[in-house]
TORPA-4810 file (N, C-alpha, C, O; in nm, 3 decimals):
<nodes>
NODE_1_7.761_-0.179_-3.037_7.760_-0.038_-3.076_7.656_0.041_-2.996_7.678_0.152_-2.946_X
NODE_2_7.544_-0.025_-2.989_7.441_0.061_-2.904_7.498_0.084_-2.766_7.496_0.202_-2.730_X
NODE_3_7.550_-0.004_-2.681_7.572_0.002_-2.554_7.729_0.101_-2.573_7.792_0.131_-2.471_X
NODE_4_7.770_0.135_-2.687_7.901_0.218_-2.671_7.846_0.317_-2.660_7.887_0.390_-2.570_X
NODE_5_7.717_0.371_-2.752_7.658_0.484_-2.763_7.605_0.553_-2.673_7.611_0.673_-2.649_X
NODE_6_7.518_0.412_-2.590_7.447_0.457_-2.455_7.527_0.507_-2.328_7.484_0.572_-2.233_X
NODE_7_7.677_0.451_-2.355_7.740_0.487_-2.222_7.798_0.632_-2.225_7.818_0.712_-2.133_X
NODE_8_7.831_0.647_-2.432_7.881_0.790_-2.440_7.779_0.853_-2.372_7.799_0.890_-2.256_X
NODE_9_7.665_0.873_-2.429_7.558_0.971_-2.374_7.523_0.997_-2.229_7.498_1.107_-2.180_X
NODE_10_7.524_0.847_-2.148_7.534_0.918_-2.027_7.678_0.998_-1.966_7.666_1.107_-1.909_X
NODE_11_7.754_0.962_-1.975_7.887_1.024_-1.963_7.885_1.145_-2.029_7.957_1.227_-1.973_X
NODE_12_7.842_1.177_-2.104_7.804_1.318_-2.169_7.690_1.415_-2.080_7.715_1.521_-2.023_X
NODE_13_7.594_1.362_-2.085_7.507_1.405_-2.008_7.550_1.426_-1.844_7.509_1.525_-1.783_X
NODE_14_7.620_1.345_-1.791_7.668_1.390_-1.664_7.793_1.456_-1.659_7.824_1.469_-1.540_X
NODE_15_7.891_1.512_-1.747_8.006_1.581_-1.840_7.933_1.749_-1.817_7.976_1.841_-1.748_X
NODE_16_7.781_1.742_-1.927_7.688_1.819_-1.921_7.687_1.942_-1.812_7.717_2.061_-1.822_X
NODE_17_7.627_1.844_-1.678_7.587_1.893_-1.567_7.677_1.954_-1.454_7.663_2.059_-1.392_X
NODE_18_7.811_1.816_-1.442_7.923_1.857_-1.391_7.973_1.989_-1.386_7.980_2.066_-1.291_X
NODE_19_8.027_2.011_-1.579_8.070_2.145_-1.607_7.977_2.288_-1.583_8.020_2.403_-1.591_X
NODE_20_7.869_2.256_-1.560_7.764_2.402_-1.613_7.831_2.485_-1.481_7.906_2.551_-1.552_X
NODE_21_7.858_2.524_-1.367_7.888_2.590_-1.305_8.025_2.620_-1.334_8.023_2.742_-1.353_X
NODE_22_8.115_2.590_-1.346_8.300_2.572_-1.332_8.293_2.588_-1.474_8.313_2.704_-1.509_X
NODE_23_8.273_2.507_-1.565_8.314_2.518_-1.699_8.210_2.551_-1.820_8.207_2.482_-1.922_X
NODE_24_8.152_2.629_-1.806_8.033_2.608_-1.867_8.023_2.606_-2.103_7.949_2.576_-2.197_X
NODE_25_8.160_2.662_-2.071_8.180_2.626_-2.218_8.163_2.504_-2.262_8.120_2.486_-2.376_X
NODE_26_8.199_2.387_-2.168_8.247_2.257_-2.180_8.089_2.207_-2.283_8.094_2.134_-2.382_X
NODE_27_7.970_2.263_-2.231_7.822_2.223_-2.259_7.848_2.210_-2.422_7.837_2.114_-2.498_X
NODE_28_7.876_2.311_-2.437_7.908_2.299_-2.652_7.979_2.205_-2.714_7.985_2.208_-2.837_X
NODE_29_8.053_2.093_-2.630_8.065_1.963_-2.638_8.055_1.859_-2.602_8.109_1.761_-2.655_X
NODE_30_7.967_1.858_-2.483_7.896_1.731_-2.444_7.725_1.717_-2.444_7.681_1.602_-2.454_X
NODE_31_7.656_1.797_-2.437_7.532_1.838_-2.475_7.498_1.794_-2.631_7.408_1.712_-2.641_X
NODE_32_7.566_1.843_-2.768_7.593_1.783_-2.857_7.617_1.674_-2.892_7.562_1.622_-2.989_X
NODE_33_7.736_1.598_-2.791_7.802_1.443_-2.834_7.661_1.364_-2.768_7.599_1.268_-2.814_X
NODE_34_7.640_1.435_-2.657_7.506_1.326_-2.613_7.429_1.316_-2.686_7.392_1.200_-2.709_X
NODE_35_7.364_1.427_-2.759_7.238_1.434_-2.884_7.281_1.359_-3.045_7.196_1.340_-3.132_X
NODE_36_7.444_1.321_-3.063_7.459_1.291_-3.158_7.480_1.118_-3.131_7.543_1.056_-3.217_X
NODE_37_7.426_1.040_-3.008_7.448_0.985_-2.959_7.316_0.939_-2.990_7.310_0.842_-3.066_X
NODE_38_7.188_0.998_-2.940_7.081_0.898_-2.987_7.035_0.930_-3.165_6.939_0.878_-3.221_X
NODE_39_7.091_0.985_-3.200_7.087_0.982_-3.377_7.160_0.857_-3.407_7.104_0.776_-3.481_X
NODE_40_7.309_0.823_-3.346_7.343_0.752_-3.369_7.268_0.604_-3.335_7.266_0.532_-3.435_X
NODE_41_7.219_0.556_-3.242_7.121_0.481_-3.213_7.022_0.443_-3.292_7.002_0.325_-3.321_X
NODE_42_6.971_0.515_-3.324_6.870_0.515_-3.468_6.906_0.482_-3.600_6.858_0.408_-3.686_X
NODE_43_7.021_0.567_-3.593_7.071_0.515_-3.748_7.128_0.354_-3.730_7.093_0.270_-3.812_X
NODE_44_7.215_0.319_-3.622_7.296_0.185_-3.598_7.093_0.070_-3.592_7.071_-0.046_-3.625_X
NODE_45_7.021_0.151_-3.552_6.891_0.028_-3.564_6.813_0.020_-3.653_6.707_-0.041_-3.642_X
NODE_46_6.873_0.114_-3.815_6.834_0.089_-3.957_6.708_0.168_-3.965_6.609_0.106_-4.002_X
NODE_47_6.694_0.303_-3.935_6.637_0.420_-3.897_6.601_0.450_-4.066_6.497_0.489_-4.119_X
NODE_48_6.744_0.412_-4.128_6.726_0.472_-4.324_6.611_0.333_-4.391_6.579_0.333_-4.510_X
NODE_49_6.567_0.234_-4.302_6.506_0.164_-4.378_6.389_0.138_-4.364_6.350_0.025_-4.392_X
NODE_50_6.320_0.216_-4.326_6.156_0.183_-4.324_6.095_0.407_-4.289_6.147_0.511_-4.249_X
NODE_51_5.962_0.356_-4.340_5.950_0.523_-4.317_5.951_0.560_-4.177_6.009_0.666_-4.152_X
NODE_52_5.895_0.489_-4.072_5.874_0.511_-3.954_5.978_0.579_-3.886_5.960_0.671_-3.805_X
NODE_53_6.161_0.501_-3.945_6.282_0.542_-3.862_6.355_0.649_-3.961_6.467_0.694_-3.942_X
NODE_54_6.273_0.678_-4.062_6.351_0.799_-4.155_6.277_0.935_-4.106_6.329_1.044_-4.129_X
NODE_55_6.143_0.923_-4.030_6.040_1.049_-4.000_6.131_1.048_-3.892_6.213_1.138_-3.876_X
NODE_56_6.120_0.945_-3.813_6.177_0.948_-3.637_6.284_1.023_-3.625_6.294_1.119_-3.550_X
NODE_57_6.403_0.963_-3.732_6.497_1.001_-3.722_6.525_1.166_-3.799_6.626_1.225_-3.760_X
NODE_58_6.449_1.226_-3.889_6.415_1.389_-3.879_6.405_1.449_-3.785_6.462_1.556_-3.763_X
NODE_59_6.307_1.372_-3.690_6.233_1.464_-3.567_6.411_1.428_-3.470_6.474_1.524_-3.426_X
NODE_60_6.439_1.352_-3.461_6.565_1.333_-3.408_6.663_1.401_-3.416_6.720_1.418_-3.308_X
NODE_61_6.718_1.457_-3.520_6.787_1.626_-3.568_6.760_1.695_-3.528_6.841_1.767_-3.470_X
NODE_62_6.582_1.734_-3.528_6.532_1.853_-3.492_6.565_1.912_-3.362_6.584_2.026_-3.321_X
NODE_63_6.565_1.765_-3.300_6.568_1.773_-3.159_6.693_1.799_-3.098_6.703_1.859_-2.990_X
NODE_64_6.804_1.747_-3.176_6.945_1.780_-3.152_6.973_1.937_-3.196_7.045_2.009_-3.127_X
NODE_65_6.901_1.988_-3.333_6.952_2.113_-3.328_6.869_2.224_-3.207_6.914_2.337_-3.183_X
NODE_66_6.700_2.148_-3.117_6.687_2.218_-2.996_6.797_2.208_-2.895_6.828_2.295_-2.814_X
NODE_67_6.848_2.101_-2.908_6.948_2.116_-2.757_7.072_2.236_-2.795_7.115_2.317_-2.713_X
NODE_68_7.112_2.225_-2.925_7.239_2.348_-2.948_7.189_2.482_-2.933_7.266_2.573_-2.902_X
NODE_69_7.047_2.503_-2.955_7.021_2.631_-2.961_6.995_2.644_-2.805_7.053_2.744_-2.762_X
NODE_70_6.923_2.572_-2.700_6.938_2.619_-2.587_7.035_2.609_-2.507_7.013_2.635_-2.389_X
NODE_71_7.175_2.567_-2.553_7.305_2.649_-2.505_7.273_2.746_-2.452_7.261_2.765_-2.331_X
NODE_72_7.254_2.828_-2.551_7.308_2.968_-2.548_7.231_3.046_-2.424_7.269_3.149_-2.367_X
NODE_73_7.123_2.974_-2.401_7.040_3.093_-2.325_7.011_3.245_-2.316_7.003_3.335_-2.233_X
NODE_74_7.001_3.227_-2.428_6.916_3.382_-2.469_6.780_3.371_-2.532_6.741_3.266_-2.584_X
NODE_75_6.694_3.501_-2.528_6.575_3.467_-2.571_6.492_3.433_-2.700_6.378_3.392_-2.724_X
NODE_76_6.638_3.480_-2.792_6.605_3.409_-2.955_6.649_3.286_-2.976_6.617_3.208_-3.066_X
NODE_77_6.746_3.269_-2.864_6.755_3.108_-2.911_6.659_3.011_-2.783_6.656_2.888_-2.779_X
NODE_78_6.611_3.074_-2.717_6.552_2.987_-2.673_6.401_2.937_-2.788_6.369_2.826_-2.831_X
NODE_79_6.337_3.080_-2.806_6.248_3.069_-2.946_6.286_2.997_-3.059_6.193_2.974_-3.137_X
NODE_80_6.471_2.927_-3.111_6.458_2.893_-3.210_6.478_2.751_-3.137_6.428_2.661_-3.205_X
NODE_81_6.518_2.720_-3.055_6.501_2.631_-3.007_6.348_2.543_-2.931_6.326_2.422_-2.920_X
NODE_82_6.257_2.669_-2.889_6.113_2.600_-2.900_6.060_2.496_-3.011_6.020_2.380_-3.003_X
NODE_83_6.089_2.640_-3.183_6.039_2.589_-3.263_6.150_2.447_-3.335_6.120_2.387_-3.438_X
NODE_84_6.214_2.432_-3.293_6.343_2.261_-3.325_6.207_2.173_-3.289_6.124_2.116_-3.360_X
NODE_85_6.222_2.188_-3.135_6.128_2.119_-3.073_6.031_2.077_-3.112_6.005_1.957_-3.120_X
NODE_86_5.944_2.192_-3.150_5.780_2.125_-3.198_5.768_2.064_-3.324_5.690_1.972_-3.348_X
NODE_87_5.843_2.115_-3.404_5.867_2.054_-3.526_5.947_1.906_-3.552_5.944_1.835_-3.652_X
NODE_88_6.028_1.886_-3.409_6.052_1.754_-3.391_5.933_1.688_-3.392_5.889_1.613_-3.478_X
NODE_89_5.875_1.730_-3.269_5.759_1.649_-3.188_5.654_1.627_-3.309_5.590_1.522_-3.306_X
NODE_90_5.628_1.728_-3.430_5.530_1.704_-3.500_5.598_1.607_-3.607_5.528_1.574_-3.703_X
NODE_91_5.749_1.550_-3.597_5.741_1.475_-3.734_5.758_1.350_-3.691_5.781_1.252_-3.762_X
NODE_92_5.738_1.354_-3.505_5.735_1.231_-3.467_5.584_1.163_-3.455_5.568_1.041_-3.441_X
NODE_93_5.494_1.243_-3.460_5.333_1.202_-3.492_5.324_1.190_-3.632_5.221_1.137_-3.673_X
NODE_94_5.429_1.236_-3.737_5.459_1.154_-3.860_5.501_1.003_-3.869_5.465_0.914_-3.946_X
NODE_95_5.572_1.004_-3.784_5.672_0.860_-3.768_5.552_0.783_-3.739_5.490_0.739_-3.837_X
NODE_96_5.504_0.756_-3.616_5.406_0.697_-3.513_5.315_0.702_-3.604_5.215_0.649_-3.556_X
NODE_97_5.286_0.753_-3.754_5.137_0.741_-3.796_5.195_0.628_-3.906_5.117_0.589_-3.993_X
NODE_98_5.331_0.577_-3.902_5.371_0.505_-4.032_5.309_0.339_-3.942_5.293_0.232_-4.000_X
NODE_99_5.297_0.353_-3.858_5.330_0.188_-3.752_5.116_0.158_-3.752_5.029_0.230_-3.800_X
NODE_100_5.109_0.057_-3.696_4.980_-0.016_-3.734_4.924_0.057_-3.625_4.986_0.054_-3.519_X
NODE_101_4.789_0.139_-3.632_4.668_0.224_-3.534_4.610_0.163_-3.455_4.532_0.079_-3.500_X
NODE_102_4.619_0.174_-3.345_4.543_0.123_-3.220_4.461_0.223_-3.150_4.497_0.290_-3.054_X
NODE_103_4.349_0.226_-3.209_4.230_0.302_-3.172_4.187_0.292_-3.000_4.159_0.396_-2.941_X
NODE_104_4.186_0.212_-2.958_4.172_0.209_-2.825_4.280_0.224_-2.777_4.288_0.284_-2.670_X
NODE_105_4.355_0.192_-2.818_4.496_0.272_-2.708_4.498_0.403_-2.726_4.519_0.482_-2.634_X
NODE_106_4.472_0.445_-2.866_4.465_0.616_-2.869_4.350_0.654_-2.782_4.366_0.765_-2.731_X
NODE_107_4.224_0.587_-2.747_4.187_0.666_-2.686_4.168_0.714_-2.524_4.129_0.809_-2.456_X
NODE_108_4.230_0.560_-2.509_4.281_0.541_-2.384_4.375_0.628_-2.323_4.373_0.650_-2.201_X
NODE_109_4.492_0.701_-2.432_4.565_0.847_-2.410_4.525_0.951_-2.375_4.579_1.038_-2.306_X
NODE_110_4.383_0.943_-2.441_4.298_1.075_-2.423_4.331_1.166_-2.322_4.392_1.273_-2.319_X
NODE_111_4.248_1.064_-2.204_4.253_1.142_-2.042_4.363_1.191_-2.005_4.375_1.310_-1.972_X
NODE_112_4.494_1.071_-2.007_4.648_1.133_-1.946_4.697_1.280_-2.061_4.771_1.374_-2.032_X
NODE_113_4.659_1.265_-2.132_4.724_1.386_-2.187_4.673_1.501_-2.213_4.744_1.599_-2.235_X
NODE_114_4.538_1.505_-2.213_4.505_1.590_-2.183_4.533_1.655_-2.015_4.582_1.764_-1.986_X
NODE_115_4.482_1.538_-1.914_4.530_1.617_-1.786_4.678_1.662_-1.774_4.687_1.742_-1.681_X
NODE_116_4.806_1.639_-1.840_4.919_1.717_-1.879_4.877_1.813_-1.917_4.905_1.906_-1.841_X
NODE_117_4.810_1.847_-2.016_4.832_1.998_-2.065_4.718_2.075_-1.983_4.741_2.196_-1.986_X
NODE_118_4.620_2.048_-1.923_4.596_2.111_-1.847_4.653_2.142_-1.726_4.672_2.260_-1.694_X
NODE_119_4.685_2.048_-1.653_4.813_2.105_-1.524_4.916_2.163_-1.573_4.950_2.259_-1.505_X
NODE_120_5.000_2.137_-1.694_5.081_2.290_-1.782_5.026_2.397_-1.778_5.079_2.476_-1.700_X
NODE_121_4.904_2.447_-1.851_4.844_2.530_-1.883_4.809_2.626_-1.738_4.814_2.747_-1.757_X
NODE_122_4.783_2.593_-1.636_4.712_2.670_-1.548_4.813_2.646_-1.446_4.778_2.689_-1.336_X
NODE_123_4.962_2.573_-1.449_5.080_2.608_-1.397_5.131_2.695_-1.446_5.154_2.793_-1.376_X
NODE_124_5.171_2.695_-1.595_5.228_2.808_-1.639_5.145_2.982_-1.715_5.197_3.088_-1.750_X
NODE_125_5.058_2.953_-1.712_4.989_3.116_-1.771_5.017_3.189_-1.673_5.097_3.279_-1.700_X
NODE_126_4.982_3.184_-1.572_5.055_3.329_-1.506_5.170_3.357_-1.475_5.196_3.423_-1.375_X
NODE_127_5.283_3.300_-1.578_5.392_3.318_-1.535_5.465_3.331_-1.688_5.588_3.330_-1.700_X
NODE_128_5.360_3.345_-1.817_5.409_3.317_-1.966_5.407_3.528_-1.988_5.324_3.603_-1.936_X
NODE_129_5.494_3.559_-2.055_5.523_3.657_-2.086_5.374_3.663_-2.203_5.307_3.564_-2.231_X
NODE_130_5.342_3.830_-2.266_5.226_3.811_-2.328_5.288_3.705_-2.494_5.247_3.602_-2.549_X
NODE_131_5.414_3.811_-2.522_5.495_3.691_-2.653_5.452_3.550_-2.677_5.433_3.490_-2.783_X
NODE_132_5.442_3.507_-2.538_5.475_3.348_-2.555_5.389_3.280_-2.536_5.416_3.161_-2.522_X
NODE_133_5.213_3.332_-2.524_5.100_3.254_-2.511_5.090_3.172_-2.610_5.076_3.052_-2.588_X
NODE_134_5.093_3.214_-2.717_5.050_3.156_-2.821_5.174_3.054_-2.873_5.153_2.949_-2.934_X
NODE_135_5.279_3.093_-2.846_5.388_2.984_-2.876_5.361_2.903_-2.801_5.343_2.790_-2.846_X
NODE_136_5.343_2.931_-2.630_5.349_2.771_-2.541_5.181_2.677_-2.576_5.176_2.554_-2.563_X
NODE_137_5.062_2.757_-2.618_4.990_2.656_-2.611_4.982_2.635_-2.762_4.884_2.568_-2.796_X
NODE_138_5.076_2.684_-2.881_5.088_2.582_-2.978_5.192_2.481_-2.948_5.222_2.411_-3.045_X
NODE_139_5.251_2.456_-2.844_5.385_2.379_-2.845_5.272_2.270_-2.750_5.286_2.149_-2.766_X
NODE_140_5.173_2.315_-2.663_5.166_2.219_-2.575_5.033_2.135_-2.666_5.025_2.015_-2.640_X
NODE_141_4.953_2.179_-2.749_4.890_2.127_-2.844_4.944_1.992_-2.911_4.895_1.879_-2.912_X
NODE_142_5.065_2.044_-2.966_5.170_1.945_-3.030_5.210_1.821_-2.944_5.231_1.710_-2.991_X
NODE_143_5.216_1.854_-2.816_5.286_1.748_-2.759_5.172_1.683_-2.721_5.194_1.563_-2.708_X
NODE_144_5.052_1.717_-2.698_4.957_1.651_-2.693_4.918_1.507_-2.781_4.897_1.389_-2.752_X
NODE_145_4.924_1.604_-2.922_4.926_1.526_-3.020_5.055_1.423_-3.023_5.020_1.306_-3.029_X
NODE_146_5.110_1.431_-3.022_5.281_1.352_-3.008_5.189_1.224_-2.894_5.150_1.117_-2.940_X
NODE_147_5.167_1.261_-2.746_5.146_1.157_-2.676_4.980_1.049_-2.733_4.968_0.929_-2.706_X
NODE_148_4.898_1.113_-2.795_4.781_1.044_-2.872_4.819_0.940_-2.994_4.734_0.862_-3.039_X
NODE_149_4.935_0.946_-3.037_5.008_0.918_-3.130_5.095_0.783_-3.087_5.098_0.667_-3.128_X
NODE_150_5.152_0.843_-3.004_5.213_0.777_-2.921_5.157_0.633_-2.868_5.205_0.520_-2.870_X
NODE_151_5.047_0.682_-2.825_4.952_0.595_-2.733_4.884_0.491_-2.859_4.837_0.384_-2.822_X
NODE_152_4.882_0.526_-3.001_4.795_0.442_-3.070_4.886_0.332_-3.120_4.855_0.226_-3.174_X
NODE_153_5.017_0.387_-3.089_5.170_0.246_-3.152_5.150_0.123_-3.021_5.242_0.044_-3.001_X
NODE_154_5.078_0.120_-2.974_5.068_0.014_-2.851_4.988_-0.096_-2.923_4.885_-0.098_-2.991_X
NODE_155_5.103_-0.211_-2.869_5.072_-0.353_-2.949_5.148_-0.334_-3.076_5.150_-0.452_-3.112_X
NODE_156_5.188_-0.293_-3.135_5.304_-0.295_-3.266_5.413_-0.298_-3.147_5.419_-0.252_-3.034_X
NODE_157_5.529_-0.408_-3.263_5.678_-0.376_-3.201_5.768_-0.264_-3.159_5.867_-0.285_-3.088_X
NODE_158_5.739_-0.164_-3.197_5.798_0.009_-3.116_5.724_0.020_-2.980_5.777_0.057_-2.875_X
NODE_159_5.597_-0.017_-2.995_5.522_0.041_-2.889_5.525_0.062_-2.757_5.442_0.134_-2.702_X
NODE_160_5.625_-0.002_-2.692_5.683_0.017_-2.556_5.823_0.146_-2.547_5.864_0.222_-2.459_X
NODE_161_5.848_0.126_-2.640_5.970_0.250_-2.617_5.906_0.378_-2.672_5.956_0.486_-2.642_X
NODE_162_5.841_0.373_-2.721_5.748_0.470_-2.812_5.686_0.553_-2.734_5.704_0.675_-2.732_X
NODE_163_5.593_0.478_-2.654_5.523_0.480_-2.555_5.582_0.562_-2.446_5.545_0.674_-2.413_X
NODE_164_5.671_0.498_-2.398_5.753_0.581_-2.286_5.842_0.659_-2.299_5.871_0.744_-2.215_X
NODE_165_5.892_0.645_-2.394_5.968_0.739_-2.479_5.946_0.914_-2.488_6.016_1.008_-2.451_X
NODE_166_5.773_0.898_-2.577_5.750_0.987_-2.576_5.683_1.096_-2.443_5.665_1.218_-2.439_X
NODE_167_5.657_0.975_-2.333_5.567_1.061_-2.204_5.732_1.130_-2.155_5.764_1.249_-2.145_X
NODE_168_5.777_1.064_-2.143_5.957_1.092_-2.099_5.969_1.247_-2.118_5.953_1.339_-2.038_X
NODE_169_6.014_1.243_-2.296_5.996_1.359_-2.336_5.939_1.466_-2.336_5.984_1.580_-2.352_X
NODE_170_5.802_1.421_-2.312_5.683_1.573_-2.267_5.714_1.594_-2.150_5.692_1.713_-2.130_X
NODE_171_5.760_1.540_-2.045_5.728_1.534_-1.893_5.871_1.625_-1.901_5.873_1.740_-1.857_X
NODE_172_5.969_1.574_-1.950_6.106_1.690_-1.956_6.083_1.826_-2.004_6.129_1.920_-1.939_X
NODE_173_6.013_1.846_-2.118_5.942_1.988_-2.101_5.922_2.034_-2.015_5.990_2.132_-1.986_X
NODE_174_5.821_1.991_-1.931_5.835_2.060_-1.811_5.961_2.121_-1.733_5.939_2.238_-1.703_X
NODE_175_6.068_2.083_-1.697_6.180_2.106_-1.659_6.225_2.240_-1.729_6.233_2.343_-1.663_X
NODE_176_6.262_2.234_-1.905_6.298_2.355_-1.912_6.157_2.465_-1.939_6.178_2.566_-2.006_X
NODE_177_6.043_2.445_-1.895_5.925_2.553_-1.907_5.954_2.590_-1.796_5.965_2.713_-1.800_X
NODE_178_5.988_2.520_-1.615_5.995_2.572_-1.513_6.104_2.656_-1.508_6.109_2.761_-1.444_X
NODE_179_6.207_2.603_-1.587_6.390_2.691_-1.567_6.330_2.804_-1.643_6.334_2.895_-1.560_X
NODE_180_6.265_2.863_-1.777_6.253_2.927_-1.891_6.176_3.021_-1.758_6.238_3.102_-1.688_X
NODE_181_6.063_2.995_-1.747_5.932_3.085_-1.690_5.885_3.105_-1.559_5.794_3.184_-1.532_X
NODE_182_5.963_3.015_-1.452_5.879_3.000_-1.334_6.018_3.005_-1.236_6.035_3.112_-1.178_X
NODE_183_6.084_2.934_-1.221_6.201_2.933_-1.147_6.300_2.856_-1.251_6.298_2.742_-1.298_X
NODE_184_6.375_2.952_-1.263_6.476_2.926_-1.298_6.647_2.881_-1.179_6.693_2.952_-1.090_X
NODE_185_6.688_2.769_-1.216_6.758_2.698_-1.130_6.816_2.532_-1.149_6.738_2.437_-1.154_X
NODE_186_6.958_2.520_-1.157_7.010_2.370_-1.177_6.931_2.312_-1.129_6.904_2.235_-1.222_X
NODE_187_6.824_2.267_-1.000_6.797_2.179_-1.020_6.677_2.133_-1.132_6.648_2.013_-1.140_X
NODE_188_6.634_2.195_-1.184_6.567_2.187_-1.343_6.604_2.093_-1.404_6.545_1.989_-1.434_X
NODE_189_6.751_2.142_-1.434_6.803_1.997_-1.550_6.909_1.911_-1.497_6.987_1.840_-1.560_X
NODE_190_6.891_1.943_-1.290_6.936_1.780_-1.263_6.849_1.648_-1.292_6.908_1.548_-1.332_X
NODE_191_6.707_1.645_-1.272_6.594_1.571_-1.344_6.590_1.592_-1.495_6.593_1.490_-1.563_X
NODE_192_6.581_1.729_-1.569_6.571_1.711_-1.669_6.610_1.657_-1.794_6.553_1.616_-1.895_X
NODE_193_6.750_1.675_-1.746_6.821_1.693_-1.859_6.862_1.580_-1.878_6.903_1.570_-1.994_X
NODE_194_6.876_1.444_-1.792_6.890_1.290_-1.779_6.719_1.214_-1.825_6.713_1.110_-1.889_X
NODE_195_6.611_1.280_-1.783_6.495_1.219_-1.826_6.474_1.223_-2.037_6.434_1.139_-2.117_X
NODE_196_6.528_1.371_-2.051_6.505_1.396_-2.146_6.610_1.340_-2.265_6.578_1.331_-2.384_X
NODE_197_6.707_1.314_-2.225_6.791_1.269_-2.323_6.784_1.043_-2.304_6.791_0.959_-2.393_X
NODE_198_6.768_1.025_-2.151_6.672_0.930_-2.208_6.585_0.883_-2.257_6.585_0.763_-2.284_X
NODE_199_6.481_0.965_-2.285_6.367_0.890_-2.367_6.347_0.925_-2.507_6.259_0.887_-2.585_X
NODE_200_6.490_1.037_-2.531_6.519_1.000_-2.685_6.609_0.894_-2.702_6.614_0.900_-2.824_X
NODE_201_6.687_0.798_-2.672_6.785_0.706_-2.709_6.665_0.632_-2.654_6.697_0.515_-2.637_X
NODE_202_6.507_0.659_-2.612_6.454_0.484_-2.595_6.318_0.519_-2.707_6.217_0.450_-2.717_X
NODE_203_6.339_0.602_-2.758_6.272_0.663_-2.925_6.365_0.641_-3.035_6.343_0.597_-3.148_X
NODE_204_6.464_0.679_-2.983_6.610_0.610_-3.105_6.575_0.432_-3.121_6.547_0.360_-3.216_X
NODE_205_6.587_0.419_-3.027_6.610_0.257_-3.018_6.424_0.151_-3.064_6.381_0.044_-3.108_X
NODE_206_6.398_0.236_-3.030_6.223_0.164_-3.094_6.240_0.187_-3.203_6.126_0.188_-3.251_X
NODE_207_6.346_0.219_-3.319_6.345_0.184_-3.499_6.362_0.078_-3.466_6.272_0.002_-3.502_X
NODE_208_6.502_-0.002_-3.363_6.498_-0.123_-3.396_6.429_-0.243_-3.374_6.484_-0.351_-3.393_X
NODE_209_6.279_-0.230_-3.326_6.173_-0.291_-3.293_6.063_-0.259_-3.395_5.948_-0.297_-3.373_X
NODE_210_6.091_-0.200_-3.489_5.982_-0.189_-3.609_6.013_-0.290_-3.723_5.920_-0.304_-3.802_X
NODE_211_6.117_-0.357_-3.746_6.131_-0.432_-3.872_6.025_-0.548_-3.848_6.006_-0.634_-3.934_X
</nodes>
């Protein structure tokens, strides 16, 4: 079942990309099937049975209802789609706080993630509308937190997909902050949009390394 799931999603995801020029309606059904693809993952690796894969799998919705809202590409749904996002990302530093604390690995995160949000931060401010200061450095706060989190599941059984999982995911931010604010342009989410929907099906799939 997983490997049916994994092949839908890439086939979706490259469905995705294919259509956006020629068909671009097509996105409102493969963008979706891909995102309902690593839910499914999660749930098929018993996501309903421990708290870790019932938080994960919240932030996992959240994250699917960000990808529907940035369909549309407009500027309220890109905003309701920010906030999917962070509110994913924050119930996945819920999840990650259910699994056993590794203090030195958290702090070993420290440095890398912070130097992310600082090379964000002073890539993107002169290019953030005045609206959106305060949205992007509460979003990049969050993801901060998400990768510290991240970093402390190392040595528990998630901790490798977890781990990469979540840098995956922040690092794909980037992609749509550059399309959103800086240059906008396919090749954005020829990297993005394959990084980012992998390292949720390898966040899906670390429930089934928590039992």
């Amino acid at each position: 079942m997983t490997l049916t799931l994994l092949t839908i999603a890439a086939v979706s995801v490259a469905a995705t990309l294919a259509c956006e020029r020629r068909l671009p309606a097509l996105e409102w059904v493969f963008k979706p099937l891909a995102s309902a693809c690593f839910i499914g993952v999660a749930l098929h690796g018993g996501a309903l049975d421990s708290d870790f894969g019932r938080w994960l799998l919240a932030g996992l919705v959240l994250c699917m209802a960000g990808d529907v809202f940035l369909i549309a590409r407009q500027d309220k749904a890109f905003l309701a789609g920010l906030a999917s996002f962070l509110l994913g990302h924050l119930l996945y530093v819920v999840a990650f706080l259910q699994l056993p604390l590794n203090l030195t690995a958290m702090l070993a995160s420290l440095v890398p993630a912070m130097a992310l949000a600082v090379f964000s931060l002073r890539w993107l401010w002169p290019h953030l509308p005045d609206k959106m200061q305060v949205a992007v450095l509460a979003y990049i706060g969050v993801i901060c937190s998400m990768l510290l989190m991240a970093g402390s599941t190392w040595g528990s059984g998630p901790g490798l997909p977890v781990l990469v999982g979540a840098w995956g995911f922040a690092i794909s931010d980037l992609a749509v902050a550059r399309n959103q604010f800086v240059h906008p342009g396919f090749s954005n989410r020829v990297w993005g949009l394959p990084l980012y929907f992998g390292s949720q099906l390898l966040l899906a799939y670390s429930v089934s390394s928590s039992a």
